[in-house]
N, C-alpha and C positions, 0 to 999 in steps of 0.2 A: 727220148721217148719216140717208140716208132707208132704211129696210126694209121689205122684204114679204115676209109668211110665207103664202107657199102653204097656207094651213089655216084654216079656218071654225073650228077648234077653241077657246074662250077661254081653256084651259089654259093651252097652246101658245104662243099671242100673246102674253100676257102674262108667261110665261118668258122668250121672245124678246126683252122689252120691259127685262126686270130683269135680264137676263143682259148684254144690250149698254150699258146704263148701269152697270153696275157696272168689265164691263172697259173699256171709253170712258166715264170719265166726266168729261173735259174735251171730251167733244162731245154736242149737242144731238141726242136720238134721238128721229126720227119714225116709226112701227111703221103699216104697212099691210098689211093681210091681206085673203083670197080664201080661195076652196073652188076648187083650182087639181087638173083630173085626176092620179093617180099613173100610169095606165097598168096598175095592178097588180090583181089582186083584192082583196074587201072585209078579209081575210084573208092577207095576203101571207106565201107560207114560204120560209125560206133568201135564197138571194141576190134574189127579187124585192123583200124590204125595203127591201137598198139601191138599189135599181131603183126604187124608188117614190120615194124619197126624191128622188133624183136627176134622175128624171122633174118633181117638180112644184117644185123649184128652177126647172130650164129652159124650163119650159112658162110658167112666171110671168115669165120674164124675157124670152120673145119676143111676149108678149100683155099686160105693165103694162110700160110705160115708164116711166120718171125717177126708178126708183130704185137707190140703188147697192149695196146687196144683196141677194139672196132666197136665201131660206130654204125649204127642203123637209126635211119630219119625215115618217118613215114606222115603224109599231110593225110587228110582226108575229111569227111564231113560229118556232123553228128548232130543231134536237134535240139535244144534247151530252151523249154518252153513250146514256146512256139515259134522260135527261129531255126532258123537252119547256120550251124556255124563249120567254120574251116576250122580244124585245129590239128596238131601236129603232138609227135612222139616222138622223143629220142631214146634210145635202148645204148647204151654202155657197157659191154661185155668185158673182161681182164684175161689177159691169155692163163691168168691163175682159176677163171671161173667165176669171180666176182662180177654181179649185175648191178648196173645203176639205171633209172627210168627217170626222164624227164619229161616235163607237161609243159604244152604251149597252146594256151587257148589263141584262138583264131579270132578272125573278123564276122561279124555278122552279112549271113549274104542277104543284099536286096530280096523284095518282094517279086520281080519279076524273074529271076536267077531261079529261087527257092521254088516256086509256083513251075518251072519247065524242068528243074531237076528231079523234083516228084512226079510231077506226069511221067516224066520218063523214066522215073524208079518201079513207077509201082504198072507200068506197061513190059515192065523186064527187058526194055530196049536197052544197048549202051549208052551207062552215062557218061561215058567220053564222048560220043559223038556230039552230045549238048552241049560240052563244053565246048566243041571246038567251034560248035557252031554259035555260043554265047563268049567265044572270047572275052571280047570286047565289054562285054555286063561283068563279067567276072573282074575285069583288070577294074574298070570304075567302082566295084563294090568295096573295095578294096582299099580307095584312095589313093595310093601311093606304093611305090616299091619296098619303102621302108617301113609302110605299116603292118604290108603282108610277115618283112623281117624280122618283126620282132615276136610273136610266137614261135619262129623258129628258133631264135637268138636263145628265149626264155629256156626255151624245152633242151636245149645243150650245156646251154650251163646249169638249167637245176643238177646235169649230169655229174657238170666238171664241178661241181659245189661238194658234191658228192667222195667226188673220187676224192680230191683236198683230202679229206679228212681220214681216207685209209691210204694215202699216199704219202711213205717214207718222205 
């Protein structure tokens, strides 16, 4: 099984890489990746997430040939209730055409994260810049590296869960 993950990111790939050997693992998985456009901002909120996601499955599959599936991951933010949460998209594309979407609810951001990412949403400044200037709130909202991973974990294998079951 060849793959490509629309993503420059090494997390990512390497997910991608352990996740599809795990559910195939009577077949030989070959992982190729790119920095494949989203279409979306650096920052994606609400339904552009899955729009990103979705964007850089398909971008990757009419610009790399010969392989038989791609992968698009996109994180971004979205509000429930009254929190503001991170949550992630996986998009599954089959070079047959077949789509699969997966969901990965996120972490709830702090109080003081949410309160400077809105000022700076609703002032149309970039919300990258906050981030980069709230690193440090963002990495502690978070907990851990492994708490951030597992919304992403989630949102790729609802994919590969998926695929299973139309996969010879």
């Amino acid at each position: 099984m060849k793959v490509h993950v629309a993503s420059g990111n090494p997390k990512k790939v390497e997910l991608v890489k352990q996740l599809f050997s795990y559910y195939f693992p009577n077949h030989a998985i070959e992982v190729t990746h790119s920095v494949v456009d989203s279409g979306v901002p650096n920052t994606p909120w609400d339904a552009q997430t899955k729009s990103g996601a979705i964007n850089r499955a398909m971008n990757a599959l009419t610009t790399i040939p010969g392989c038989d599936y791609y992968i698009g991951i996109e994180t971004g933010l979205t509000t429930r209730g009254i929190d503001l949460c991170e949550e992630t998209w996986c998009a599954l594309v089959s070079s047959d055409g077949n789509r699969f979407f997966g969901y990965g609810s996120g972490n709830i951001i702090s109080k003081q994260t949410k309160s400077r990412v809105l000022e700076n949403k609703t002032t149309n400044t970039k919300t990258l810049e906050v981030w980069n200037a709230l690193i440090h709130a963002w990495e502690l909202y978070s907990g851990s590296p492994e708490q951030r991973e597992m919304g992403l974990k989630s949102a790729i294998e609802t994919c590969l869960i998926q695929l299973q079951s139309h996969h010879p």
